[in-house]
C-alpha positions as CSV (number, residue, x, y, z in Angstrom):
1,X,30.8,4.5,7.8
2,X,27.6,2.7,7.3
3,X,25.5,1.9,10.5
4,X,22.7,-1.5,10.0
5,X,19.4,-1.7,11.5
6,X,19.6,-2.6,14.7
7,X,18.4,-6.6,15.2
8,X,15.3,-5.7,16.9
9,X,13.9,-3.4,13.8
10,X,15.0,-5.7,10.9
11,X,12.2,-8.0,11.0
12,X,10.0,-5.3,10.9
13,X,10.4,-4.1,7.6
14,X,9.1,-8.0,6.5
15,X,5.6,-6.2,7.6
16,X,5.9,-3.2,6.2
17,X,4.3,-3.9,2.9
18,X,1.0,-4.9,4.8
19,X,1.1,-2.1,6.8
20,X,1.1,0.0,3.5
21,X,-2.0,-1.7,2.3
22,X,-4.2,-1.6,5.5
23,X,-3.6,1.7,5.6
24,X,-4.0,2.2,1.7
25,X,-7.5,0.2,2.5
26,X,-8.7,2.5,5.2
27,X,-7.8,5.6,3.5
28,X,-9.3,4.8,0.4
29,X,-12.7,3.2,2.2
30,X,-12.4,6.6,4.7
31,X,-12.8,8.7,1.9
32,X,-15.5,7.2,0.0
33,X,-17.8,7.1,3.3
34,X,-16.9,10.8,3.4
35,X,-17.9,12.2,0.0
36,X,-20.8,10.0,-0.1
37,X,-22.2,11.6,3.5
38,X,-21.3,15.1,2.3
39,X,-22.9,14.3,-1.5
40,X,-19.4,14.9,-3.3
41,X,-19.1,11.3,-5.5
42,X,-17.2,13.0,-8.3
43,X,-14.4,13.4,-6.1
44,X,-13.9,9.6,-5.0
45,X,-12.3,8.6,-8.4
46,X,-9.6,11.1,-7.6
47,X,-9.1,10.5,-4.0
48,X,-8.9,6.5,-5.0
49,X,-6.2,7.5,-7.8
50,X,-4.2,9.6,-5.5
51,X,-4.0,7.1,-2.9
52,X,-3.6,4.2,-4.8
53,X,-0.5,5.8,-6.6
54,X,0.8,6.4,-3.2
55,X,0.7,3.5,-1.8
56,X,1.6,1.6,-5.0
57,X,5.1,3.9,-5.4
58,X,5.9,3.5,-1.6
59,X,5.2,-0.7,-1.7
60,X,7.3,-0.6,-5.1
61,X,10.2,1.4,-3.3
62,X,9.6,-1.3,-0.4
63,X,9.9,-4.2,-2.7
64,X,13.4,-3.0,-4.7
65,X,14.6,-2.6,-1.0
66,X,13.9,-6.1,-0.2
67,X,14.9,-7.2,-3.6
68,X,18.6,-5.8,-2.9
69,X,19.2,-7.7,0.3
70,X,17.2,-11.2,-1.5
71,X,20.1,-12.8,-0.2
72,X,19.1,-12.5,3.5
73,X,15.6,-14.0,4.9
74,X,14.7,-10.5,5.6
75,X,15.4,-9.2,2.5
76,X,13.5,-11.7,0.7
77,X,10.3,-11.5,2.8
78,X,10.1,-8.2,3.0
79,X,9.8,-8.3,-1.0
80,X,7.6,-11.3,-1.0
81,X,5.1,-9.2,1.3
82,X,5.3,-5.7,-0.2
83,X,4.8,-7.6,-3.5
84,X,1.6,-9.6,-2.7
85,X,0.3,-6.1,-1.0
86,X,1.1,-4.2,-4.1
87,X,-1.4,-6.9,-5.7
88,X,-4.0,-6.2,-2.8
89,X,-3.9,-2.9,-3.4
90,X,-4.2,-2.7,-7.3
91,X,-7.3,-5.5,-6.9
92,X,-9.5,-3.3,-4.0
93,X,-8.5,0.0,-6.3
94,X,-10.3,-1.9,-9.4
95,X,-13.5,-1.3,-7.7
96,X,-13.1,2.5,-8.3
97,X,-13.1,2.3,-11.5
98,X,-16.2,-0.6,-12.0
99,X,-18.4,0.7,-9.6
100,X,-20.0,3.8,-8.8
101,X,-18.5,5.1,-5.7
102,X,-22.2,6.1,-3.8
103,X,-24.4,4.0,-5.5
């Protein structure tokens, strides 16, 4: 027997997808200040990649979910939102790859 959310969390996962990308943008902004203080900029590149492939897989999980229940509000929100934060986060990675991380 299958058990729903109860009401109170449902509306919550309409959220979740910005919640992925703030913390997406603070890891990835985190880590940059970091290997620039201790002189490691080789390493940003990486971190960036690493993150931004996490965030991007979890967001896309996030937006099949919502895609599956389109037929409720929830459901369609909560893939609206995970999809324009998949774009967020795609559009601040780009500046890992354009720029130089400690310049």
């Amino acid at each position: 027997m299958r058990r729903d959310a109860p009401k109170a969390v449902s509306p919550l996962w309409i959220g979740a997808g910005a919640i992925i990308w703030a913390l997406h943008f603070i890891a990835i902004y985190s880590v940059t200040a970091l290997a620039c203080a201790r002189a490691l900029p080789r390493a940003v590149p990486f971190a960036i990649a690493a993150a931004t492939l996490l965030a991007a897989g979890v967001t896309a999980a996030l937006i099949v979910k919502g895609y599956r229940g389109r037929a409720s509000f929830i459901g369609w929100m909560t893939a609206s939102v995970a999809a324009l934060a998949l774009v967020a986060i795609v559009y601040e990675s780009v500046g890992a790859v354009v720029l130089p991380p400690c310049g």
